[in-house]
C-alpha positions, 0 to 999 in steps of 0.5 A, a space after each residue: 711633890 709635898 714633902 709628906 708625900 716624898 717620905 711617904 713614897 720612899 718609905 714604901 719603897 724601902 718596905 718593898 725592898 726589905 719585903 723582897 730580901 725575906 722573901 729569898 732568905 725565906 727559901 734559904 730557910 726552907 733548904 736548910 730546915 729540910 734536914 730536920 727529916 720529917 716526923 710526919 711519914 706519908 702512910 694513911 696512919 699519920 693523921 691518927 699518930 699525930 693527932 694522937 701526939 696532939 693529945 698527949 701534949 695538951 692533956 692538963 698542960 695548957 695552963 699555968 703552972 703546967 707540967 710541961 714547965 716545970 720549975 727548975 732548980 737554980 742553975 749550977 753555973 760556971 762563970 769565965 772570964 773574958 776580956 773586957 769589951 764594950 765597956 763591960 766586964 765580960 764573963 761566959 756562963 755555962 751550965 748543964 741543961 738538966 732538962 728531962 723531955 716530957 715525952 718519955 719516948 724522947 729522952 734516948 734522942 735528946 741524951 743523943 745530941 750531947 753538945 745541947 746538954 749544955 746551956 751557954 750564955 755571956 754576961 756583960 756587967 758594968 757593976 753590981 746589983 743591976 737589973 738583968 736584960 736576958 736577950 734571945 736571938 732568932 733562928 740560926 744566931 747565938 754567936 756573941 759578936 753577931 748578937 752583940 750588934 743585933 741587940 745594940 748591948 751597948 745600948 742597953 749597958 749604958 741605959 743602967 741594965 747588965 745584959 745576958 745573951 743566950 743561946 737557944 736550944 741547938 743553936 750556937 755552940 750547942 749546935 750538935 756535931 757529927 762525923 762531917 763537923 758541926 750542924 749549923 746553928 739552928 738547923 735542928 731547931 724549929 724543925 719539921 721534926 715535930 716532937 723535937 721542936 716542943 721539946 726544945 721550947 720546953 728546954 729552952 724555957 727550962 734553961 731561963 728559967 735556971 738562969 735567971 734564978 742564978 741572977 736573981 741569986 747573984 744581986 739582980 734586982 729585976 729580970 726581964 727580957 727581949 727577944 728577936 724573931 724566934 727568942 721573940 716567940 721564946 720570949 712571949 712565951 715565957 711572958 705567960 709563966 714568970 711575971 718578968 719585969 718586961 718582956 719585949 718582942 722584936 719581929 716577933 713569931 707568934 704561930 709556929 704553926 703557920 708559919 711552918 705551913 705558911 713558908 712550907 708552902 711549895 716543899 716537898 715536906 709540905 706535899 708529903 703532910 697534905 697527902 697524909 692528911 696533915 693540915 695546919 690546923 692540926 700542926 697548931 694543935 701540936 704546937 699549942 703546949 708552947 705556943 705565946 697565945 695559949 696562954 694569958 701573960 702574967 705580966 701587967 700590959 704595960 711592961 709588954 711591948 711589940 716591935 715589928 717591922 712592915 716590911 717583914 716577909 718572915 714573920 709577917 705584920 699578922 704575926 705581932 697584930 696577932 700577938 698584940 690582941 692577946 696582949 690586950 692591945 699593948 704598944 706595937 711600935 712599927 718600923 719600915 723595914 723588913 725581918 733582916 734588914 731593919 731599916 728604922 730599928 734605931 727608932 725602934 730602940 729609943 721607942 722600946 728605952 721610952 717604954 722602959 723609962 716609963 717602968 719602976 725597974 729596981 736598981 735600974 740608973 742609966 748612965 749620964 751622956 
C-alpha cells in the first residue's frame, strides 16, 4: 500500500472512531437536557404561542445594534487573587449580571435562579497591557482546570496574549442550586425550554459585553475571542455586534435549531412538538434573534477563522460550512477527529497561531522558545 494511501486509511479510521464516540454522548445529552421541561405543550394552541413568541423576538431586533443587545455598562468586577499557575498570575473575576430579560414575562423566573445572577470568569496574566483572548467553553464545562487544558492556555499565554476564560449562562458555578444540590452545568442551557434559551444568549452576550469594556478599562489593547462548540455559536455571534480583533470558532454550532431537532429526533420531547405542529423551521424562527447567521459579522474576513473536525457527530461538518459561507468564505481548517475526541487538534492550534500571527494585533509579543 503507498504510504499516501495508509495515512489516508488511518485517518478515516480515526474520523469513524471519533464519529462513533459523539454519536453515544449524543444521547447522553439528550437525557440530561430533558430536564429543561418543554415550553411546547402538546394542545392544538401551541403553534399559535409559538408563532406568536416567534414574532415578539424578531419584531425590529434582527439587526445591529438591535434592542435584544443592548449595550451594557462597564462591568463592576471584583478581582481575587489565586496562586499562580501556568506560569501566570491568576486572578477570579466576578461581578454581578445585570442583565434585564427582553421578555418581560420572564424576568420573575430569571430573578429565580439566583446562582446566575453572577457572571464568573479567570484571569490568567503574565504582564501589563497584553491583548486579551476571552475563551468560551462548550456545553456542560466552565470548571477552570478543564478549560484550561481544552483551550491549551498556555499556549496562547506564551504566544503574547493574557487569557480570560468565562463561564456561560447556568454553566459552571452558575450552575442553580436546589433543595437536592447543584444542577449540573449546563443542564438548564440550551434547553427545550424556549424562552430560557434566547434569554440566556442575550445574557450571555451582555455579560461579554461588561467584561470586556473592564479590560479594555484595565490597559488591554485588543479583545478577541475563541470559542468551542456552544461558546463557538456564542462567539460567532458576538462576531456580528463588536468588531473584535479576531473571533475564532472551534467545532462550532452554528444552528441551534436544527441541531435541537436534528439530535431530538427519537425523544419524546421531539414526539410531543411534531403532534403540536411544532416544526423545525418554526423552532428556527425562534431562535433567529441569536442565531450567528442572522446577521453579517463586523469583523474584517480575515480576523475570522473556523476550526471543525470531520469526525464531528455533535455539531456536524454542515454546521462550520454553513458558518463559513455566511463568512464570506474565510479559512476553515479541518482536523480528523470528532466533537470530543479531537484528534489533530494540535495541528489546529498552530494552523489558528498562523492565523494570528498574520494579524496586527496591539500589544501582542510572543514569548521567545
Amino acid at each position: 500500500m503507498p504510504i499516501s494511501s495508509f495515512f489516508a486509511s488511518a485517518e478515516a479510521a480515526l474520523t469513524r472512531a471519533t464519529a462513533a464516540l459523539d454519536h453515544q454522548v449524543v444521547r447522553l445529552m439528550e437525557r440530561r437536557m430533558r430536564g429543561g421541561a418543554p415550553n411546547v405543550p402538546s394542545t392544538r394552541d401551541a403553534r399559535a404561542r409559538l408563532l406568536e413568541l416567534a414574532a415578539t423576538y424578531r419584531d425590529g431586533t434582527l439587526g445591529n445594534p438591535s434592542p435584544f443587545f443592548p449595550v451594557p455598562p462597564v462591568a463592576e468586577i471584583r478581582e481575587q487573587a489565586q496562586p499562580e499557575a501556568l506560569g501566570a498570575r491568576v486572578f477570579d473575576l466576578t461581578y454581578p449580571s445585570t442583565y434585564r430579560p427582553f421578555l418581560p414575562g420572564y424576568a420573575a423566573e430569571h430573578e429565580r435562579w439566583r446562582e446566575n445572577l453572577t457572571a464568573h470568569a479567570r484571569l490568567y496574566t503574565r504582564g501589563a497591557n497584553r491583548p486579551a483572548m476571552i475563551v468560551i467553553h462548550g456545553w456542560g464545562g466552565g470548571a477552570w482546570w478543564l478549560e484550561e487544558r481544552a483551550f491549551a492556555i498556555p499556549y496562547w499565554l506564551r504566544q503574547g496574549f493574557d487569557v480570560v476564560s468565562v463561564q456561560l449562562p447556568f454553566h459552571g458555578e452558575r450552575a442553580p442550586r436546589t433543595a437536592t444540590g447543584q444542577t449540573r452545568s449546563g443542564a438548564m442551557f440550551p434547553s427545550a425550554n424556549l424562552v430560557r434559551t434566547n434569554e440566556a444568549f442575550g445574557q450571555a452576550i451582555w455579560d461579554l459585553r461588561g467584561l470586556a469594556a473592564w479590560l479594555r478599562q484595565r490597559g488591554a489593547p485588543a479583545i478577541g475571542a475563541m470559542g468551542m462548540s456552544l461558546g463557538g455559536y456564542t462567539t460567532a455571534l458576538w462576531a456580528t455586534l463588536d468588531p473584535l480583533a479576531f473571533a475564532i470558532t472551534l467545532i462550532p454550532a452554528v444552528s441551534m435549531a436544527d441541531l435541537m431537532w436534528r439530535h431530538g429526533e427519537q425523544s419524546p420531547t421531539r414526539r410531543r412538538a411534531v403532534q403540536a405542529g411544532v416544526t423545525g423551521d418554526l423552532l428556527a424562527e425562534v431562535f433567529e434573534v441569536h442565531a450567528p447567521t442572522t446577521r453579517p459579522p463586523v469583523i474584517d474576513r480575515d480576523r475570522l477563522m473556523i476550526v471543525a473536525g470531520r469526525g464531528d457527530r455533535i455539531t456536524p461538518p454542515d454546521q462550520a460550512e454553513r458558518l463559513r459561507a455566511h463568512w464570506g468564505g474565510c479559512d476553515l481548517h479541518w482536523f480528523p477527529g470528532g466533537h470530543l475526541a479531537q484528534v489533530g487538534r494540535g495541528d489546529a492550534f498552530r494552523a489558528v497561531r498562523h492565523k494570528l500571527d498574520a494579524l496586527a494585533i496591539p500589544g501582542r509579543a510572543p514569548e521567545k522558545s
